[in-house]
N, CA, C and O atoms as a GROMACS GRO file, in nm:
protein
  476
    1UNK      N    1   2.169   9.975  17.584
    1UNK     CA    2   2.239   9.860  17.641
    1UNK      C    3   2.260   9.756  17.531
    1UNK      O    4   2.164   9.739  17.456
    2UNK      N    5   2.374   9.680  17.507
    2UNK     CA    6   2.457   9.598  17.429
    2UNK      C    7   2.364   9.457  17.466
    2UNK      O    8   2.350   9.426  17.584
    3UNK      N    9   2.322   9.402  17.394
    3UNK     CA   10   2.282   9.265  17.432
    3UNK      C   11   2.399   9.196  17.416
    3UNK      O   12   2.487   9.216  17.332
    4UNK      N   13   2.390   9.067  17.549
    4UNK     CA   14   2.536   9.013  17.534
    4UNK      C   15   2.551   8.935  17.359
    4UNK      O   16   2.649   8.966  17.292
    5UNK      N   17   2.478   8.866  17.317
    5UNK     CA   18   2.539   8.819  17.191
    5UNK      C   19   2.549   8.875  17.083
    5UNK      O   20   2.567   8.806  16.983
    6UNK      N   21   2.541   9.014  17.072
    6UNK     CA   22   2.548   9.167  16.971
    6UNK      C   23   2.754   9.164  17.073
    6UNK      O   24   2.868   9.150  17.028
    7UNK      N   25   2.713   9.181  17.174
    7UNK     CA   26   2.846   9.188  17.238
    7UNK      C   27   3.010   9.091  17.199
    7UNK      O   28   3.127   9.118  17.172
    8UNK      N   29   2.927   8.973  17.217
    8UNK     CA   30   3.054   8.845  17.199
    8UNK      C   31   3.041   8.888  17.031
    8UNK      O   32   3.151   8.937  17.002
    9UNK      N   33   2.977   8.889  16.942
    9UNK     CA   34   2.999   8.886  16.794
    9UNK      C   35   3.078   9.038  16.762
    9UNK      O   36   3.147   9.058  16.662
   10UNK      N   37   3.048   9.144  16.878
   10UNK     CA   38   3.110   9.251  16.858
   10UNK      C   39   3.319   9.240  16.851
   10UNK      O   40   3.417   9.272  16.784
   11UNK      N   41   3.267   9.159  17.003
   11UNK     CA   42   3.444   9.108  17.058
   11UNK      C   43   3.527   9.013  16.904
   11UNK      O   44   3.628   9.038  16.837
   12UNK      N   45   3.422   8.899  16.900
   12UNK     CA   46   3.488   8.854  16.765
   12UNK      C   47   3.538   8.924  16.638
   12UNK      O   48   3.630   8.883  16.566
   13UNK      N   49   3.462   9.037  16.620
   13UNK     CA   50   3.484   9.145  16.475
   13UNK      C   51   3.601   9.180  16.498
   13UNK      O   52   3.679   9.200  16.405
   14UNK      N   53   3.645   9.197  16.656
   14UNK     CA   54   3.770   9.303  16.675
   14UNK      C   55   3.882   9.197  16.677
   14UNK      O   56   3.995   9.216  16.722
   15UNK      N   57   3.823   9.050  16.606
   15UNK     CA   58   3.955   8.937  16.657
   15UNK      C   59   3.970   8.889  16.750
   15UNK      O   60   4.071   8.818  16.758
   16UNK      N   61   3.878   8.902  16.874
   16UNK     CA   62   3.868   8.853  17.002
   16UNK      C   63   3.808   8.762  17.040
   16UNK      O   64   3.691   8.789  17.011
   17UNK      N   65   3.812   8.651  17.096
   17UNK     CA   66   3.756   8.532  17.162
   17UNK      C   67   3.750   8.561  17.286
   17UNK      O   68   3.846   8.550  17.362
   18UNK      N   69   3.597   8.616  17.331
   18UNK     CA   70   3.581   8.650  17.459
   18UNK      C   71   3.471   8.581  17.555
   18UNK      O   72   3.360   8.622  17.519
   19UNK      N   73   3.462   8.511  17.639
   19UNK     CA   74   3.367   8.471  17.781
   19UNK      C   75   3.319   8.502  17.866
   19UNK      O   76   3.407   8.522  17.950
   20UNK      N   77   3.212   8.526  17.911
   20UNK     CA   78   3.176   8.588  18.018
   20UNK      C   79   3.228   8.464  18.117
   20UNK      O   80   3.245   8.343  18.106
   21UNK      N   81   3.249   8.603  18.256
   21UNK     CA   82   3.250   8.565  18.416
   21UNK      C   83   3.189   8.586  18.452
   21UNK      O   84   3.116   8.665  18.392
   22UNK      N   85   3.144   8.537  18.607
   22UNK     CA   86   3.086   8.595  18.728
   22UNK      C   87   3.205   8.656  18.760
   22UNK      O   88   3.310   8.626  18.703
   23UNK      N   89   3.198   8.756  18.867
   23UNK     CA   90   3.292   8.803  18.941
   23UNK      C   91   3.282   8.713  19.062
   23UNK      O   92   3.385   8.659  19.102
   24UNK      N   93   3.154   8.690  19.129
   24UNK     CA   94   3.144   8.662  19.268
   24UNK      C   95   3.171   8.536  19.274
   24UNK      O   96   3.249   8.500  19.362
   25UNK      N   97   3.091   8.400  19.147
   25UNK     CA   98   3.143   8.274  19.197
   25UNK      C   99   3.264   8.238  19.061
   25UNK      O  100   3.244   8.119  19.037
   26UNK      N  101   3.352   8.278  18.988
   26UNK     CA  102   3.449   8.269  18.910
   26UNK      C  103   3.417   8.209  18.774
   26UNK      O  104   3.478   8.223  18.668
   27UNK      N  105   3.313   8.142  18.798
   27UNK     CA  106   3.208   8.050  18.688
   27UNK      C  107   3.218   8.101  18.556
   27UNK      O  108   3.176   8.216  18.546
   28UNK      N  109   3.259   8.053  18.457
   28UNK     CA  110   3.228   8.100  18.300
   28UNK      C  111   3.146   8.050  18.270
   28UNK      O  112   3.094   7.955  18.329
   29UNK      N  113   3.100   8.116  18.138
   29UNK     CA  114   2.984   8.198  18.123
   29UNK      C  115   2.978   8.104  17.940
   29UNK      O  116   3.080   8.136  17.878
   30UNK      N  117   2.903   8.025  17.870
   30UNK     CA  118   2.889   8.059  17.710
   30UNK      C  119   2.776   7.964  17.724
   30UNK      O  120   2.767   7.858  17.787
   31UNK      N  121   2.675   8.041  17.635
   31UNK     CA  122   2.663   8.114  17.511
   31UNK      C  123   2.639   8.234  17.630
   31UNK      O  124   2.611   8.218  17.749
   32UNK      N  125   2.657   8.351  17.560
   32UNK     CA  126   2.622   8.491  17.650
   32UNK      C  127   2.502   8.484  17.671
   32UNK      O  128   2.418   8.403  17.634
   33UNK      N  129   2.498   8.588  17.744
   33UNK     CA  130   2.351   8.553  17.898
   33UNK      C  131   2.401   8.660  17.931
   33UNK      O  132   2.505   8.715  17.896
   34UNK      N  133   2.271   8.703  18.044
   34UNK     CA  134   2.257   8.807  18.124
   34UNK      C  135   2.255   8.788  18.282
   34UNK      O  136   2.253   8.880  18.364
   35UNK      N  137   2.258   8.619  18.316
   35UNK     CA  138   2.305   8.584  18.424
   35UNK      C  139   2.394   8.460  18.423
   35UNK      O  140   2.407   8.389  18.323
   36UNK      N  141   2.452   8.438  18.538
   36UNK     CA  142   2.521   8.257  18.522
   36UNK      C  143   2.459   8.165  18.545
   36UNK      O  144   2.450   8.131  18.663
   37UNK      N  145   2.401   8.098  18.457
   37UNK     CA  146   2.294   7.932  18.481
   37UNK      C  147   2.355   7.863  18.650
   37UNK      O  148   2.465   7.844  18.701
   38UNK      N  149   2.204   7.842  18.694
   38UNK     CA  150   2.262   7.775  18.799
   38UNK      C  151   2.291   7.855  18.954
   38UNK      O  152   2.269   7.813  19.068
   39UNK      N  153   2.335   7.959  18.917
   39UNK     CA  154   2.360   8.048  19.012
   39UNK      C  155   2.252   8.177  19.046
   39UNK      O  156   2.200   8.213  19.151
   40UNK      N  157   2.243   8.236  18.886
   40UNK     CA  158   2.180   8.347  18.878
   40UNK      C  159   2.221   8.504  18.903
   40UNK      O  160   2.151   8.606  18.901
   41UNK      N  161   2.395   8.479  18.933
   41UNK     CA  162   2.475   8.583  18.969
   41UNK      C  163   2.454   8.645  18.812
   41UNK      O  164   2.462   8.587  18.704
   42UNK      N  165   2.423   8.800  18.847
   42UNK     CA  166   2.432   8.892  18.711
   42UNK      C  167   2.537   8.959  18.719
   42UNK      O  168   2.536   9.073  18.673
   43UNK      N  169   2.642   8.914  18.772
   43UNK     CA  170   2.757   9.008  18.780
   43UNK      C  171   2.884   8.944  18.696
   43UNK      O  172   2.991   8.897  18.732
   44UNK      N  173   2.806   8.971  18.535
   44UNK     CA  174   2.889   8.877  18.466
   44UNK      C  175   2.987   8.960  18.407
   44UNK      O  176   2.925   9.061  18.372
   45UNK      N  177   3.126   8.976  18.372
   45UNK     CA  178   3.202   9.048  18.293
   45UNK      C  179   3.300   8.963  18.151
   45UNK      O  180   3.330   8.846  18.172
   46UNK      N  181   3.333   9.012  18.047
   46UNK     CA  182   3.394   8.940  17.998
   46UNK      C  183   3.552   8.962  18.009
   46UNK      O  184   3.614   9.065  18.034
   47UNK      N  185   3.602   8.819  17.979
   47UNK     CA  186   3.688   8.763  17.970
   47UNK      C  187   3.759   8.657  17.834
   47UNK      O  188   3.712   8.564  17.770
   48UNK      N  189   3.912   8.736  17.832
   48UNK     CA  190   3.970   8.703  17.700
   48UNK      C  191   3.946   8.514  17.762
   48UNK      O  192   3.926   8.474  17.876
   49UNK      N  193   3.959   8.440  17.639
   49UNK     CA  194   3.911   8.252  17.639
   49UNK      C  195   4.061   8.254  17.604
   49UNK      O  196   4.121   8.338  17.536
   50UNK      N  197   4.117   8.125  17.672
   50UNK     CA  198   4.239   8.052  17.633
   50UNK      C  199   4.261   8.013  17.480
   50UNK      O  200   4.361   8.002  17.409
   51UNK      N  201   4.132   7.997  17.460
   51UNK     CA  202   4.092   7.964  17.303
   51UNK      C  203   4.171   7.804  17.313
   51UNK      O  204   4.201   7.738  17.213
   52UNK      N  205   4.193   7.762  17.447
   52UNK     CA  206   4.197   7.605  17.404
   52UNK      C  207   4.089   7.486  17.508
   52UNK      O  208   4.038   7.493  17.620
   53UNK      N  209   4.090   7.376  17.392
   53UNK     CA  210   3.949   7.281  17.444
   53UNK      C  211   3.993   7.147  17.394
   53UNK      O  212   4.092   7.099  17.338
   54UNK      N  213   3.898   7.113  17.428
   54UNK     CA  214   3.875   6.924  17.351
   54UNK      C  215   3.763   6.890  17.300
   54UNK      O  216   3.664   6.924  17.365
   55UNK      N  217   3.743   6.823  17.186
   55UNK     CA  218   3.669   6.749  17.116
   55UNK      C  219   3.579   6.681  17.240
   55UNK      O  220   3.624   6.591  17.311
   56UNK      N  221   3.448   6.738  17.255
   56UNK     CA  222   3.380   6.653  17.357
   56UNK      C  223   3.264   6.533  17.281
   56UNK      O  224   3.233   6.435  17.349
   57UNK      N  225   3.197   6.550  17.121
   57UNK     CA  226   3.173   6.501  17.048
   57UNK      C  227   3.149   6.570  16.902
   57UNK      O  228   3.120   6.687  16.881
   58UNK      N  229   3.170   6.457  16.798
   58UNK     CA  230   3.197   6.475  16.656
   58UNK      C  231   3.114   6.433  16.544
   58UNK      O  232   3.096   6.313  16.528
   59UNK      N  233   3.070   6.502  16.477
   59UNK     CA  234   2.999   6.405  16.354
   59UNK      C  235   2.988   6.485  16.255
   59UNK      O  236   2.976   6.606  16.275
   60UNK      N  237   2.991   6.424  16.116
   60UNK     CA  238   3.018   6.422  16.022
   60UNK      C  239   2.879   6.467  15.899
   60UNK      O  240   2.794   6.388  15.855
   61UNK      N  241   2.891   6.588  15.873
   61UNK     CA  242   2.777   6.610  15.762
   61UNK      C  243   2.834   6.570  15.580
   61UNK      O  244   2.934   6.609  15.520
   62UNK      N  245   2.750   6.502  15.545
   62UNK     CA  246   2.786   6.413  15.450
   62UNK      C  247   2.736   6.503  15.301
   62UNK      O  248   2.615   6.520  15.287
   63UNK      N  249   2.816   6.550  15.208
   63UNK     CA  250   2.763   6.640  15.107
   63UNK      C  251   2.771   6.516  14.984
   63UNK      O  252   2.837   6.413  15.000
   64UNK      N  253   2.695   6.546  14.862
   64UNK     CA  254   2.682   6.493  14.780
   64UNK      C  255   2.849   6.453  14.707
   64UNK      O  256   2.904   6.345  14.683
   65UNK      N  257   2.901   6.624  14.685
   65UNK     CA  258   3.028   6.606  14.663
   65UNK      C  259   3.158   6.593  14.801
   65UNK      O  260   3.212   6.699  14.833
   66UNK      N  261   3.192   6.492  14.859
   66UNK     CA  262   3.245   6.460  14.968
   66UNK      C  263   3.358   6.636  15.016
   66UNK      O  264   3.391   6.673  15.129
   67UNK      N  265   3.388   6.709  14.875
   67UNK     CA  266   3.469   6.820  14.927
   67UNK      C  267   3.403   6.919  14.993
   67UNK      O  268   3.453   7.020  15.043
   68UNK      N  269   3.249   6.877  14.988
   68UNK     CA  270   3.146   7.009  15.059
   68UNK      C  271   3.142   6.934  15.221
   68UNK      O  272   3.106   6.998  15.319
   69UNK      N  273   3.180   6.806  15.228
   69UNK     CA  274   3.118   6.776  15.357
   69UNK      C  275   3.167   6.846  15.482
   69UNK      O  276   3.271   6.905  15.454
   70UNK      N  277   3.140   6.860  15.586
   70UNK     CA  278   3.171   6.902  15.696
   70UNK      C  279   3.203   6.857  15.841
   70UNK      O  280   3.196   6.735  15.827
   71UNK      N  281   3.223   6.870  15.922
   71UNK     CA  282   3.231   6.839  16.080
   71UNK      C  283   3.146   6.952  16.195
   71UNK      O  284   3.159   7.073  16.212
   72UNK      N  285   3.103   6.902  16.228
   72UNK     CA  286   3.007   6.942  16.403
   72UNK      C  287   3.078   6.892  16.462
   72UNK      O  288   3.129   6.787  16.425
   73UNK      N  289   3.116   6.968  16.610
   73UNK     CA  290   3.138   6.925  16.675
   73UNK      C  291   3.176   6.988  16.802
   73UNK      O  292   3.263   7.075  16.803
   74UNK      N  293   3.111   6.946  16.919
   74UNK     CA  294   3.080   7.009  17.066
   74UNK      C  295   3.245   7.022  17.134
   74UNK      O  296   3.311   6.919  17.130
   75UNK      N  297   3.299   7.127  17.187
   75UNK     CA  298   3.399   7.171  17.245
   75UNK      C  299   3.418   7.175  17.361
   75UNK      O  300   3.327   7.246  17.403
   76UNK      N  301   3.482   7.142  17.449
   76UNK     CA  302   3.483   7.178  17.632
   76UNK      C  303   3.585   7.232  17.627
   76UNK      O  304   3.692   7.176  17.603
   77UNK      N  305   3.566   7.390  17.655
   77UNK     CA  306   3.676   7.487  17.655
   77UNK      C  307   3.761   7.461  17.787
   77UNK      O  308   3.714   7.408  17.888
   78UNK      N  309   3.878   7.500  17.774
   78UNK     CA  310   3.970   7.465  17.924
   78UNK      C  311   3.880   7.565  17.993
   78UNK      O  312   3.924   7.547  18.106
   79UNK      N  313   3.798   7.647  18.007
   79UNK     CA  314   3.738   7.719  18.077
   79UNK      C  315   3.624   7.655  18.206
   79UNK      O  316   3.585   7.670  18.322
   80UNK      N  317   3.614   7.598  18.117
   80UNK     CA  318   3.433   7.509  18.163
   80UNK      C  319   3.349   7.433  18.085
   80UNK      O  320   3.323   7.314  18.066
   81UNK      N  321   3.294   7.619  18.018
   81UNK     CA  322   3.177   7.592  17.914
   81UNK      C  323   3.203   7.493  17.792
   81UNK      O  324   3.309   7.432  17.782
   82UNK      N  325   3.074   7.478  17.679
   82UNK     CA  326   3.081   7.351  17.626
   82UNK      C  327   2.992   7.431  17.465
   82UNK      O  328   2.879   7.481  17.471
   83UNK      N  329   3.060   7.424  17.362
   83UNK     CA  330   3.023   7.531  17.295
   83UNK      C  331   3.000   7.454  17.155
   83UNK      O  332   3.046   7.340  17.161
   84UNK      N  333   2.949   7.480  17.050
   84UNK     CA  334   2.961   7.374  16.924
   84UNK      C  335   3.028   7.496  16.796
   84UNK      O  336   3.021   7.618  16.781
   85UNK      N  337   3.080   7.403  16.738
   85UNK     CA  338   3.131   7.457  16.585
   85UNK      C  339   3.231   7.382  16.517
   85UNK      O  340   3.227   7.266  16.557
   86UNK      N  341   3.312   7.397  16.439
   86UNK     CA  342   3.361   7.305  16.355
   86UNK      C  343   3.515   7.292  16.396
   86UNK      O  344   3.566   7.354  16.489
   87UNK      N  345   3.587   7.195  16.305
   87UNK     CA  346   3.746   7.185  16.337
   87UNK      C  347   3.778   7.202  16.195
   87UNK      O  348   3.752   7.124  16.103
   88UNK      N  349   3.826   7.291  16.192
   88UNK     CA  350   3.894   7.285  16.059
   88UNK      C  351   4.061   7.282  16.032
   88UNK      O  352   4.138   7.281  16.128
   89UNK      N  353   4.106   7.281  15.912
   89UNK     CA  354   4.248   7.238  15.878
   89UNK      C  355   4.289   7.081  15.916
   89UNK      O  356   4.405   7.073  15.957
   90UNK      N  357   4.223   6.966  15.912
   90UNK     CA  358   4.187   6.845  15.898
   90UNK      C  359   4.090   6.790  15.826
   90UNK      O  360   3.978   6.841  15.835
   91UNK      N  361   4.110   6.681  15.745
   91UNK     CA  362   3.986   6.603  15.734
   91UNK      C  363   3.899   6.588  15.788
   91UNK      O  364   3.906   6.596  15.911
   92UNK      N  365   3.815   6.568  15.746
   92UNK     CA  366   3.678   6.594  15.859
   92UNK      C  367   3.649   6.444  15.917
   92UNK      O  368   3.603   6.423  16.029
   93UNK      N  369   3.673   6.375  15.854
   93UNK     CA  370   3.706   6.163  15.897
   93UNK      C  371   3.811   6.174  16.019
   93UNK      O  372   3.823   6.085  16.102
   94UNK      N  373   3.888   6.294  16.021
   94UNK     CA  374   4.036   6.237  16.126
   94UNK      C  375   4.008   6.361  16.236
   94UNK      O  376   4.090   6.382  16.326
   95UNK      N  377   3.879   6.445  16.221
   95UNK     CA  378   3.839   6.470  16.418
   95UNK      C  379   3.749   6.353  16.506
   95UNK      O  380   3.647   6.286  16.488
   96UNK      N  381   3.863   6.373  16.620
   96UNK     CA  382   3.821   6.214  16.709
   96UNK      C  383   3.770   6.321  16.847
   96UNK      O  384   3.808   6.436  16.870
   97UNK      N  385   3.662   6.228  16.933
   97UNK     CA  386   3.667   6.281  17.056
   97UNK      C  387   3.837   6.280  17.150
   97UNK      O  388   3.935   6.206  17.151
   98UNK      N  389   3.807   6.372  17.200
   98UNK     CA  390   3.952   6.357  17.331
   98UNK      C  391   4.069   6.456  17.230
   98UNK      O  392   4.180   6.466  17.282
   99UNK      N  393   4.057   6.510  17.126
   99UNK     CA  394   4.094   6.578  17.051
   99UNK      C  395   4.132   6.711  17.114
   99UNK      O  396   4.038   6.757  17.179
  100UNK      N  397   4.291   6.818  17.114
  100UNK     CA  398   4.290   6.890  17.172
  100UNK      C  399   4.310   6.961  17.057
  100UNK      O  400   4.384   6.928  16.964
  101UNK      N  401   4.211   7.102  17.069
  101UNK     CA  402   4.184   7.190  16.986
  101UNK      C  403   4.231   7.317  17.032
  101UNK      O  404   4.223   7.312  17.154
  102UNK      N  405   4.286   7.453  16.990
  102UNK     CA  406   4.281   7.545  16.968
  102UNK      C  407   4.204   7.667  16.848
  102UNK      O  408   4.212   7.660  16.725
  103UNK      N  409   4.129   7.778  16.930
  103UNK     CA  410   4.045   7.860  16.869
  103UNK      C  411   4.098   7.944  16.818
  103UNK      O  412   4.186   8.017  16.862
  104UNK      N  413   4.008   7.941  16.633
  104UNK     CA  414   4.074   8.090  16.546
  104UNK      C  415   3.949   8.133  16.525
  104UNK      O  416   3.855   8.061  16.558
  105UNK      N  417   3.930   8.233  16.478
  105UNK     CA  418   3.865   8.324  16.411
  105UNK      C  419   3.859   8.350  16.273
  105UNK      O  420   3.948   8.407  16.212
  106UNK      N  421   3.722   8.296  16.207
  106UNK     CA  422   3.804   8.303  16.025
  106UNK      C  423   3.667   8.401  16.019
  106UNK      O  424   3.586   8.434  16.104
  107UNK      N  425   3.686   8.436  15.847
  107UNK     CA  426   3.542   8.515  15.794
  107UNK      C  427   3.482   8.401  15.724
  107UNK      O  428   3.552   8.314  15.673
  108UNK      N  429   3.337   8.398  15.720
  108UNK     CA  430   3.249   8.284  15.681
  108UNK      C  431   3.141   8.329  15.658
  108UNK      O  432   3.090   8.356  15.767
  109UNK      N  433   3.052   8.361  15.549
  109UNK     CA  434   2.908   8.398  15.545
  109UNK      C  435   2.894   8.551  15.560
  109UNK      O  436   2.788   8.612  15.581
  110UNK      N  437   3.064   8.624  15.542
  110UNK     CA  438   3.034   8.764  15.556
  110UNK      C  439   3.009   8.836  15.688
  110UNK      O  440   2.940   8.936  15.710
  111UNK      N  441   3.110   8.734  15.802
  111UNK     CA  442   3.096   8.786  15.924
  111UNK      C  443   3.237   8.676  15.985
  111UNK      O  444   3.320   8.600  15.935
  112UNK      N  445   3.203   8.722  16.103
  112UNK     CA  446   3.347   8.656  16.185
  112UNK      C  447   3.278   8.524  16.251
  112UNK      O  448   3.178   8.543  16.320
  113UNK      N  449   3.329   8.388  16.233
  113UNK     CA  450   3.305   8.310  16.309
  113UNK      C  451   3.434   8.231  16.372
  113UNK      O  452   3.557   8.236  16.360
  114UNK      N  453   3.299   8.123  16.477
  114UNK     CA  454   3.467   8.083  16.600
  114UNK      C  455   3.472   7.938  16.548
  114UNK      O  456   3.393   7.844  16.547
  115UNK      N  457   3.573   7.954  16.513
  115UNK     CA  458   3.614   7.787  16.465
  115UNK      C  459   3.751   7.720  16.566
  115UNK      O  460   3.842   7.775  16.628
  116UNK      N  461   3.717   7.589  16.547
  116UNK     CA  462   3.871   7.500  16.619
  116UNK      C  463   3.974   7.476  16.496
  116UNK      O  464   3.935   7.469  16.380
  117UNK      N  465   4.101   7.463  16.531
  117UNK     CA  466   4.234   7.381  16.447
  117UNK      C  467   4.284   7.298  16.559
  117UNK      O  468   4.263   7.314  16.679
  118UNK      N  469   4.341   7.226  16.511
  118UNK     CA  470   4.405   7.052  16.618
  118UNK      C  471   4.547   7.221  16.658
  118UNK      O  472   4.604   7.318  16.608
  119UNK      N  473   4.524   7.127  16.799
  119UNK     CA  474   4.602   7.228  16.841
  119UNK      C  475   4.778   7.138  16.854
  119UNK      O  476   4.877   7.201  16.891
   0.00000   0.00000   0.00000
């Protein structure tokens, strides 16, 4: 058996931005789990993500050389869920909350990760 987050990192390798559902109460599902918080329905399946959200909050990691610095920052997918990772293809000074983002997929660290661009 696939553990779900061997699973979602599987979906990402193939280029996919995927979410779990419930079937029974429609509820999405992130970070992967083996049930839906709250409910406890295990009748979770995945589902392709709109791959679009908003800036729910932002902050700023500060590097010695300002071109290393970075952005954090928490996502509320049009789905539901509420997910963290970065915005990239902006300055990292000009991501604001209320920010509407769209999800890519880049390689980073020798694996696939989920990043935002201003949508």
């Amino acid at each position: 058996m696939i553990q779900p987050e061997a699973e979602w990192r599987a979906h990402l390798a193939e280029g996919r931005f995927m979410i779990q559902r419930s079937r029974s109460t429609g509820g999405h599902v992130f970070y992967p789990r083996i049930v839906e918080p709250g409910t406890g329905a295990d009748d979770l399946e995945w589902v392709e993500a709109s791959g679009k959200g908003v800036v729910h909050a932002v902050t700023v990691v500060r590097k010695k050389d300002p071109a290393d610095s970075y952005n954090v920052v928490l996502v509320d997918l049009a789905e539901g869920p509420r997910l963290m990772s970065r915005v990239d293809g902006i300055d990292v000074d000009a991501v604001r909350i209320g920010m509407d983002v769209r999800a890519r997929i880049v390689e980073g660290e020798g694996k696939p990760l989920l990043v935002f661009v201003p949508a």
